[in-house]
Every structure is written in C-alpha cells, then in structure tokens.
N, C-alpha and C positions, 0 to 999 in steps of 0.2 A: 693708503698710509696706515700703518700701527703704530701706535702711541707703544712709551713707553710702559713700565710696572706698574698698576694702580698703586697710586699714595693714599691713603686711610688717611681720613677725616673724621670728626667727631663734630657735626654740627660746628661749623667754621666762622669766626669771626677775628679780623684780619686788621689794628688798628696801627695808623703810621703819623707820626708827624706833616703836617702841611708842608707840603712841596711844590711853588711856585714854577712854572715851565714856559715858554713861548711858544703858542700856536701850535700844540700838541697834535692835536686832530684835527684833520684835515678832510678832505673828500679824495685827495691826491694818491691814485692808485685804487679807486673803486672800480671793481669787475676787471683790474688785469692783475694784482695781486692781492686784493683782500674782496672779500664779498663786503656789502656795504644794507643797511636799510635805515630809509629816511622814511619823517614821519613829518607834516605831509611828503611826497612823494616828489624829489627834487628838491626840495627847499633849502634855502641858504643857511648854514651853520651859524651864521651871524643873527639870524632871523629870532625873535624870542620865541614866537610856534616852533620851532624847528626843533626836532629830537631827532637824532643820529646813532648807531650803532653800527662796529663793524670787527670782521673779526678775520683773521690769516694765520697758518702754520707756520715754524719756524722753519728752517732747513731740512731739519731732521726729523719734523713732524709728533715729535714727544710733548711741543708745547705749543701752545695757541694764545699767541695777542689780540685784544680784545681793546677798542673804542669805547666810550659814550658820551656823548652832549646834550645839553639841556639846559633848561633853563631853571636855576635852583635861589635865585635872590642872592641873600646875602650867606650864604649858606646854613641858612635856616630848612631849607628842603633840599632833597634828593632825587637825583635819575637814577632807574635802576633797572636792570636786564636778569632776567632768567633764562635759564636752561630749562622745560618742564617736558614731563614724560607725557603727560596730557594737558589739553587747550585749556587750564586752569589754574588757578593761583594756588598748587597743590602739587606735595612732592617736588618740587622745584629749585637750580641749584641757584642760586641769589647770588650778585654783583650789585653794588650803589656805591652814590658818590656825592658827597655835600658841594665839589670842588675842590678841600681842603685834603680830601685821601678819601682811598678807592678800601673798602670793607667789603668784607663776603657773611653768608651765613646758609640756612636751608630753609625755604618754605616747607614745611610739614602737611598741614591743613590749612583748607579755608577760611578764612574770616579770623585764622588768629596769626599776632604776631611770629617772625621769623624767629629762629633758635640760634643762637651766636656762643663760639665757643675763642680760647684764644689763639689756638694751634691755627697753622697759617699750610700745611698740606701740600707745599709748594706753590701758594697762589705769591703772585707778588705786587705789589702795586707800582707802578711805574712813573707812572706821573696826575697832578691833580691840577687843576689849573683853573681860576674864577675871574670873569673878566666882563666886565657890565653884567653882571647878573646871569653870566653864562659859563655852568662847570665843565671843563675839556680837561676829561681823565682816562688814561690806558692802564691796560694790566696786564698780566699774562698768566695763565695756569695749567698747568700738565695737560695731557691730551686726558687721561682718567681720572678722577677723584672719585674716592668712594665718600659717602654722606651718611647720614641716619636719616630717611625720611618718616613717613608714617607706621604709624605703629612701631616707631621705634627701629624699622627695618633697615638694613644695609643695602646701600644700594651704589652699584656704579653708575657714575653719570659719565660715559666715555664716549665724546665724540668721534672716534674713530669706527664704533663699532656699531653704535646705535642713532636713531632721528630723533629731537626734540624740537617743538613747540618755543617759540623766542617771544617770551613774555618782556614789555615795558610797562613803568610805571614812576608816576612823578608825584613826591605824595612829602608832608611837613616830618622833617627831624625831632626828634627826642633825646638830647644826647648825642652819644655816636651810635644809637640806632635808629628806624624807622618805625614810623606810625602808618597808616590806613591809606592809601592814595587817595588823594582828593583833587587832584588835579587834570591828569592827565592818566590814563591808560590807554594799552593795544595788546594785541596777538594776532600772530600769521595765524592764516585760516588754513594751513596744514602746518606739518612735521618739517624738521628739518633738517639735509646732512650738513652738519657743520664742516666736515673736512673736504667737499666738492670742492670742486676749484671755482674761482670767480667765474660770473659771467658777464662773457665781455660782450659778447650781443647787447647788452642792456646799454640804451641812448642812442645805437647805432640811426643813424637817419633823423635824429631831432639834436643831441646835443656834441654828436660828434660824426665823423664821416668814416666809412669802414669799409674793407677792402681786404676777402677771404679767400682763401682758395684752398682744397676745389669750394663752392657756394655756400654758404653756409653749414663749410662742413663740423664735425663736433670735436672740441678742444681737446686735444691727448690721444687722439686716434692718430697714427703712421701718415705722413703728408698733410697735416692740417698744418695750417700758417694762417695767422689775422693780422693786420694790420688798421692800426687806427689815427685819426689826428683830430684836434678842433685847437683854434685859437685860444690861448688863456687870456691873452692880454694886448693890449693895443703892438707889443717889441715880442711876446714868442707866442710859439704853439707849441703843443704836448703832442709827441707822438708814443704810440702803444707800438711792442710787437713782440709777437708770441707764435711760437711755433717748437717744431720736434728739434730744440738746441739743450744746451745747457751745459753746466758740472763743467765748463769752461774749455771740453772736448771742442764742440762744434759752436756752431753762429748760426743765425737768423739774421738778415739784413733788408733794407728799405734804403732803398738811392732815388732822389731828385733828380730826373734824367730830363736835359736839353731835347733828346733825340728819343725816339722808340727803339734804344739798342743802347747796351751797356758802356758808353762812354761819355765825357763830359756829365758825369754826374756827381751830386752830393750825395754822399751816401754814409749811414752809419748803421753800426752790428752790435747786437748784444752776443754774449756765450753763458747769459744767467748769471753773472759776476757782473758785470759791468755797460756799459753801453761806448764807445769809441767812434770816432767819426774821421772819414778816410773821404779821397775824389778818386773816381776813376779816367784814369787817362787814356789809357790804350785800351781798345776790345781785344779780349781772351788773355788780360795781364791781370793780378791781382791788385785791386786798389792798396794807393798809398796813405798811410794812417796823417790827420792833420792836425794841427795845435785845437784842439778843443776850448779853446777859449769861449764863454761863452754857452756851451754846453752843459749840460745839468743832467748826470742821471739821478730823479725822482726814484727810480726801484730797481731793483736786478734780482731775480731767484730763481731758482730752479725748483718748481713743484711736478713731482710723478716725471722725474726726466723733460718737461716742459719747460723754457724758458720764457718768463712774465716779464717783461723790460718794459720801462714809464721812462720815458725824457724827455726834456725840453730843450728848444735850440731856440736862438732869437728869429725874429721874421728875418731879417736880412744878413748873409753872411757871404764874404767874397773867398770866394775859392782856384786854385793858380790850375785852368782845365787844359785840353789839347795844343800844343806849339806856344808853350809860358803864356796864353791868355788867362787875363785875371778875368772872371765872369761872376756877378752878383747873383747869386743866390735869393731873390725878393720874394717871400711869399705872399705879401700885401700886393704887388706888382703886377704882377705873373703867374699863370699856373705850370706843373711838372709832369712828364709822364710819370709813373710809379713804376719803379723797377722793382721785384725782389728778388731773392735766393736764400739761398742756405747752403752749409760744406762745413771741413776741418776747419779748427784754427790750426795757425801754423805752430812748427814743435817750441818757436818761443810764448807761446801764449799770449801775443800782443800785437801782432796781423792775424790777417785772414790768408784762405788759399782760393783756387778756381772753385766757384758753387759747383757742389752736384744736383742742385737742382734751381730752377732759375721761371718768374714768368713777366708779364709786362702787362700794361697796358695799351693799346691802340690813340688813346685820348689821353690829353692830359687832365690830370682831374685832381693835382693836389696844388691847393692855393687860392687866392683872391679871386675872388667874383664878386657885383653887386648883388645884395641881397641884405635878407634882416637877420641871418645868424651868424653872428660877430664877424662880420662884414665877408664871408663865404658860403654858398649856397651848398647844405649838405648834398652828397651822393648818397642817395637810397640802394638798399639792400636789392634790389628789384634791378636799377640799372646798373650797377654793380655783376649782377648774374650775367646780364646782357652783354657787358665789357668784357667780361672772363668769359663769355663762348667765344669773341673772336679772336682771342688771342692764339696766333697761330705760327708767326715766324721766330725765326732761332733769333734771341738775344744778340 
C-alpha cells in the first residue's frame, strides 16, 4: 500500500477539547484487522498493568488509526506511542494522551523534552476516554508526515515506505504537555512495518481455534483462506474469516455443517463490506440469505484485495434445514463440521453464487467440548495440518 502526498509538519502539537466516548478500545478485531501490542502480553484492558496499542489502514490506505490504553490516574499522567527510526527515545514521531485528548508532537533528542507546535498536519484526534483511572483514546494520521527531527532535519516518517521501532511510555503531565516517564516504559526489540497486514496466526491454539488452508499458509498469497472462532461469552462466539474476497466482488464463507457435505448447514460470508448469514439446503444450490437477527459484524475491510471479516453470532440459533426441518444450531451443545469456500457474489450484491472453490473437514471440530478454555478444547495448528491432509471427497 501507498499512502497518500506527505503533509509537512513543523514539530506538531495537536490540542482538542475533552471528548467523552464509550468503550473506545477494544482488543475486538486484533490480528484479523488491526495488529495489536499488549504490554504484558495478553492482558486485560481493564487491568491497571495493562498498556494496549494498536494500529490499522483505512480503505484507501492514505490514513492509519491508531489505539492506546493505559493507565494515566486522574489525568494527571500520560500513555504515549512513538513511531522511532531507531530503538531510542530519539528522532521519534510522538502520540499521548491524559484521557481527556489525544496530542502529537516530535521527540528530537534524548533526555530532553518533546518539541510541540500548533499545526495539526492532518493528525486528528478521535476519541479520549478516562474511566477508573484508565485513558482509552484513538486517532488517526496520514500514512506520511514529514516532522523536524534532530538537527533541525526534515524527515518523513511514512509508514508505508519505511520500518520503525514502537516506542511506549507512561510518564506525569505538565500542562498539556509531558515530562520524563517515570512509570512505565518499553520498545519492540526490532523495527517495524506498520502497514503489514495483522497477524492472525497470533493466539491460534491458546486463545482461539484456527483452521487454514493450504497449512499454514501466508495471508494475501492466491488461495490462502483462514478461519478462526473462540467463545466470547457464556450466549456467543467471534468468528474470523479471511481469505482472497473482497471490494464486495467475491465471498469467503464458513458453514456449520450437520453432515461432511454441503447441506443442512449454518453458514455465513463476508465480501470485505459486510458479513451476512444464509442455511444451505440443497447440495449444488446456492444458500439462502437468513434474518440475521442476532448477528453482529464486529469488522469488514478489504486490505491489498484481502477480505478481514470479525463476527459474532449467539451460541444458539434455529435455522429452517432440509424438508422445512427447524434444527438448533447449539455451539455449547454440539460440535460442527467446518465447511468453507469462496465464489462471486451474485449481480445483486446481497447473495452469494456456487463456490469456485470449496474444502471440509472430515471431523467435527467447531463447538463445545469439556475443557478449561471457555468451555471448548482448542484445535491446534498441528492437528489442524492432520485434518487438512484427509480431506479428500467432493463437498
């Protein structure tokens, strides 16, 4: 992806009135449409250790939304994120946030204060949000800014073209700027491309159950499809699914199947717009689209012709299958085969057609089992491989 024209900046400082929000940031959609880093490593947003950052392309890829959470009191202190050309608090493009609004500016040098101007460069602030002593603020800013770093120098900071370093730091307010961190700091221990696509491999086999084909193969390459699910909550699960769709051409889909063959199934498709949810009744007939009630799509985009879709459905929903049988759909209950494919949508843009391409599995493996991860035993990436060699008869 290429950003749009760099915007010229002048050492940037970015002040908004306090803008209250509800449950801004989230974890909802980490590694299928935003990359995500947590500090520690999992932790709950709610948690006062917990510091959160996460960052995704728009459509168009000219601008970049950006996360962060933390824990700042009464908005006396700040979380803050940098963009740095090297693993140091130097040359660096600066983001903080008290809670009450999201401010930019330039780290220059070491050891001294950031340089704040009032031109805004196209950075915007989106949202600020303070809720037990915890700030939850987004932003968004060009895919380029040019800055002044040291020595006065011009410099593009543009993630589309170049890797930096993702400096944090949780440090007391001065005003509406920042003082020395004193609390909290980190950096990744390399560089970074900010415009990669999420990776959705991450949790696979501890916090959610995944299911790839061909094996682990790599996101945005011609025939890669993933699919993913884990329970949110005692009434639904989140399913992922990502594959060569999108721009609302084609589908990616994932069907709940009774049988090891395409019929009597729950099934729903994204086309990077949206997520929709159909049953299939007859084999080699195009499922019928169903009241979504219930349904939630969490995310829909189409990155590098890729379509990233996040939904949720409740555990239990009744669906009208072969010869007007009503049949419950219970993931707490029962487990499903996993059907997928992929094809056109149809020329109304609001069903699907016959897949051109299509695979199964032999066993059923999505759904309730006893166990201790939110009452379903993950599928590891390992027997996963093992399920996708035998898959061998026609859908």
């Amino acid at each position: 992806m290429k950003g749009g024209s760099a915007l010229r900046v002048c050492l940037v400082l970015a002040i908004y009135s306090p803008k209250l929000v509800s449950a801004s940031v989230t974890v909802v959609g980490c590694g299928t449409t935003k990359t995500c880093f947590r500090n520690p490593d999992g932790c709950d947003l709610s948690e006062s250790a917990c510091r959160f950052f996460s960052w995704a392309p728009d459509a168009t890829g000219a601008t970049y939304n950006f996360e962060m959470s933390g824990v700042t009191g009464d908005s006396t202190k700040y979380i803050a994120m940098a963009l740095a050309k090297e693993s140091q608090m130097a040359d660096a493009d600066l983001y903080y946030c008290d809670g009450t609004a999201v401010r930019t500016g330039v780290i220059q040098t070491r050891h001294t204060p950031p340089s704040y101007s009032t031109t805004t460069g196209g950075f915007v602030s989106l949202s600020a949000e303070l809720a037990d002593g915890v700030a939850q603020c987004s932003f968004a800013r060009p895919a380029s800014v040019i800055k002044n770093v040291s020595n006065n120098e011009e410099y593009d900071f543009n993630i589309t073209q170049n890797r930096y370093y993702l400096l944090g730091a949780i440090g007391p307010m001065s005003g509406e700027q920042i003082t020395k961190h004193d609390t909290w700091k980190t950096k990744t221990s390399s560089s970074m491309d900010f415009s990669a696509l999420p990776d959705v491999y991450a949790g696979c086999g501890s916090t959610k159950t995944c299911f790839s084909f061909p094996d682990a193969c790599q996101i945005g390459t011609q025939g890669c499809y993933f699919y993913s699910w884990w329970k949110s909550n005692d009434t639904t699960y989140d399913f992922e699914i990502v594959g060569s769709a999108g721009a609302g051409s084609n589908y990616a889909a994932i069907a709940l199947g009774t049988q090891s063959t395409m019929v009597d199934a729950d099934t729903y498709y994204c086309d990077g717009q949206t997520v929709r949810s159909a049953v299939i009744t007859v084999k080699g007939q195009p499922p019928a689209n169903v009241d979504t009630a219930g349904l939630s799509t969490l995310s829909a985009k189409t990155l590098d012709g890729v379509a990233h879709c996040l939904f949720r459905r409740p555990s239990s929903v009744v669906r009208t299958i072969s010869n007007g049988v009503e049949k419950t759909f219970d993931l707490n209950a029962e487990k499903y085969f996993l059907l997928a494919a992929s094809g056109p949508m149809a020329p109304d843009g609001n069903t699907i057609m016959v897949h051109s391409w299509k695979t199964k599995t032999e066993n059923r493996i999505i759904g309730s089992s006893t166990g201790k991860l939110n009452s379903f035993q993950p599928v590891t990436l390992g027997l996963l491989a093992f399920v996708m060699a035998k898959l061998s008869r026609d859908l």
